[in-house]
N, C-alpha and C positions, 0 to 999 in steps of 0.2 A: 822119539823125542830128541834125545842130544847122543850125538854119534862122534867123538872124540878119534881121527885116525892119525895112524900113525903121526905122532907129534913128536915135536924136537923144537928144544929150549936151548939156548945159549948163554949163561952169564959169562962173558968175555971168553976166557980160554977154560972155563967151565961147560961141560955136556949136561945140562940140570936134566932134562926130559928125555928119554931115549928110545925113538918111535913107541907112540905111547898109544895103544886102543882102549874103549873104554864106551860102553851105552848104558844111557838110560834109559829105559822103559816106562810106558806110559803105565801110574799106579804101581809107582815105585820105590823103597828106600835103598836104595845103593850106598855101598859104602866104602870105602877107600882106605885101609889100614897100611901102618907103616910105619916102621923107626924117625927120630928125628932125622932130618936132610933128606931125608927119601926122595924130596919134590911132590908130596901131596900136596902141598898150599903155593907152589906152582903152577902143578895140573889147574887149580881152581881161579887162581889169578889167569892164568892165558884165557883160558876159557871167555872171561869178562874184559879180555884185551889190554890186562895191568900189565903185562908185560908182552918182549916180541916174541913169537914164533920163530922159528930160522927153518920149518918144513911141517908139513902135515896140514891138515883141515881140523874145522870144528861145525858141525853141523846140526841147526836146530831145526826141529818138524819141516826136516827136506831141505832149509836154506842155508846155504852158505854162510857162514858169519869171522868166518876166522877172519877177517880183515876190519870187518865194525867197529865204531868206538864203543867203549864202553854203553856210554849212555844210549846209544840206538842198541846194543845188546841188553837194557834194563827193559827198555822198550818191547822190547819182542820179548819178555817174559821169565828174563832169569834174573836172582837174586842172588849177592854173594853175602852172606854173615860172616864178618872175619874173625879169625884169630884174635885173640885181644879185647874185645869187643868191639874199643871204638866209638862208645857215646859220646857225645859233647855232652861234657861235666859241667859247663856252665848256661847249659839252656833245663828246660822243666821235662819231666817223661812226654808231655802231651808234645811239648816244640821239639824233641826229639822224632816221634812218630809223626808228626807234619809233613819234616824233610825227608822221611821216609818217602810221601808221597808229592815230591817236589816235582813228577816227569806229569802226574797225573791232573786232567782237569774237574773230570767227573765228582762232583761236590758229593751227591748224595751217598755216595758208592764208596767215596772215601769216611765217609762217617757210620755203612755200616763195616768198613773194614777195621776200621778204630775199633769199634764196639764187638767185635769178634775180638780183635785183639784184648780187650779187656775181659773178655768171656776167657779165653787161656789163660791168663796171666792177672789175674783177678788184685794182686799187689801192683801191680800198674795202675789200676783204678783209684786206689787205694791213695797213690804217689805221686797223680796226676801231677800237681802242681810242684812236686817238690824237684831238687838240682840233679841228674842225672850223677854228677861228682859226689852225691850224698849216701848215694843208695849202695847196699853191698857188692859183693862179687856176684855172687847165686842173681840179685836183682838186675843188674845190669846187663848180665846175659840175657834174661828174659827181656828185659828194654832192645838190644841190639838184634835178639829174632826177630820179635814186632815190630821193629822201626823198618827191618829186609821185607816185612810181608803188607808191608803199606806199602809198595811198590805193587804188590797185585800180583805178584810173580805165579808158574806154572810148575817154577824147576826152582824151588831155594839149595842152596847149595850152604853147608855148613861145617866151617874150620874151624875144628877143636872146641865144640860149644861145653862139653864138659870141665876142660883146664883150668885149675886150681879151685874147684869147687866142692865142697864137703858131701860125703855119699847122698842124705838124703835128697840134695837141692839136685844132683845129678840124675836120682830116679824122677823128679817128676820132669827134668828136661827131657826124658829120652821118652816119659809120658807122653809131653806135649808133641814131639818131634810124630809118634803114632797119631794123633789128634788131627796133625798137618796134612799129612797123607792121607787120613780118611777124608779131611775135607775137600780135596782133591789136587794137592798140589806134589808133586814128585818131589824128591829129598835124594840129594847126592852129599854124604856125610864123610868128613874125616875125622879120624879119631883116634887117638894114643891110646885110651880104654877099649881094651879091642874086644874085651868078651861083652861087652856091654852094646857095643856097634852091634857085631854078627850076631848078636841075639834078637836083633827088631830087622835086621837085615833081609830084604828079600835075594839079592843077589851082592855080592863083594867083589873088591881085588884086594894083590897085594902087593903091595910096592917096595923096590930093595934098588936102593942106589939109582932112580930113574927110570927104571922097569918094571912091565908089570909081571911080577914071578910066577903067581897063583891067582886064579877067579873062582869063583863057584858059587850055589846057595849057601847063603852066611851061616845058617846049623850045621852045611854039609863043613865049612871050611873050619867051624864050631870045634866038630871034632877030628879034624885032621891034627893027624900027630907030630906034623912040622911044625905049623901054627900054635899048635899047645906049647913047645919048646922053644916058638922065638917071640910069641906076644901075650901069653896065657901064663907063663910063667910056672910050667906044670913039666 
């Protein structure tokens, strides 16, 4: 699926990315742990062409894309949910997931992908009409998944979907995030809650200063006794 080689980021006389390898596998949650500055919501911006390369490749199901704009990268099948969420607060949940599917023509396809999206996220249904600025923290993340996967995506890619959300609203995100993947779309996930990541995790890294330090299955990396002591807090 997406075969990330050695990669290298430059903010000005900043080294953000430092040859960075990194796959996903098809029928897969991958996850990406790591302190703040790390360069995980780097990794994830290059990928989608937010920002430049300065060396390495990015390659999707065989093709080349490190050079694609974004939007021919939504195109071929990848979604980013960012950090922050990022809804427009002053359009309704539904005109939110619209522009979700702005690149798309297929009418029909897009209104059973709404109607899936209202199957996960059942308060979306609920909220249709109301202001995306209205709705809570816990709701607007779920608004800002859905809106990623009205794009049709193959590979969502997801930046700190848990941040600043109260525990239970955080179990059913990481619920749904399981839900995503059985319906067959690959999840490349970052997250400061690391025991919660590596727990649904089929395979991890781990990133320190641009690097990736550690990989492995997310139970295996679970209970590795480095990881307990720098993101586990054990």
């Amino acid at each position: 699926m997406l075969e990330i080689r050695n990669l290298n980021v430059h903010y000005g006389g900043i080294h953000a990315l430092r040859g960075i390898n990194l796959e996903v596998d098809d029928g897969k949650i991958i996850s990406l742990i790591g302190a703040n500055g790390a360069g995980k919501s780097t990794t994830l911006k290059s990928v989608m062409g937010l920002v430049p390369k300065s060396a390495g490749s990015v390659v999707w199901n065989g093709r080349d894309i490190t050079r694609l704009e974004t939007k021919e990268i939504v195109k071929a099948g990848i979604a980013l949910c960012p950090e922050g969420r990022k809804v427009f607060p002053d359009l309704t949940v539904a005109e939110n997931l619209t522009i979700g599917a702005y690149l798309r023509k297929d009418k029909e396809e897009i209104k059973k992908d709404r109607d899936w999206v209202y199957e996960l996220f059942p308060r979306m249904k609920e909220r249709e009409w109301q202001l995306a600025g209205t709705l809570s923290g816990g709701e607007q993340q779920m608004l800002a998944v859905g809106r990623a996967l009205m794009t049709k995506p193959k590979l969502l890619m997801l930046d700190e979907p848990s941040l600043g959300l109260a525990p239970l609203v955080i179990k059913d995100i990481f619920s749904i995030i399981r839900q995503i993947k059985e319906a067959g779309v690959n999840v490349l996930l970052i997250e400061q809650n690391a025991k919660a990541a590596l727990e649904i995790s089929d395979f991890a890294y781990v990133m320190e200063t641009g690097t990736i330090t550690m990989s492995g299955p997310g139970r295996e990396l679970l209970s590795d006794d480095r990881v307990k002591k720098a993101y586990l807090g054990e």
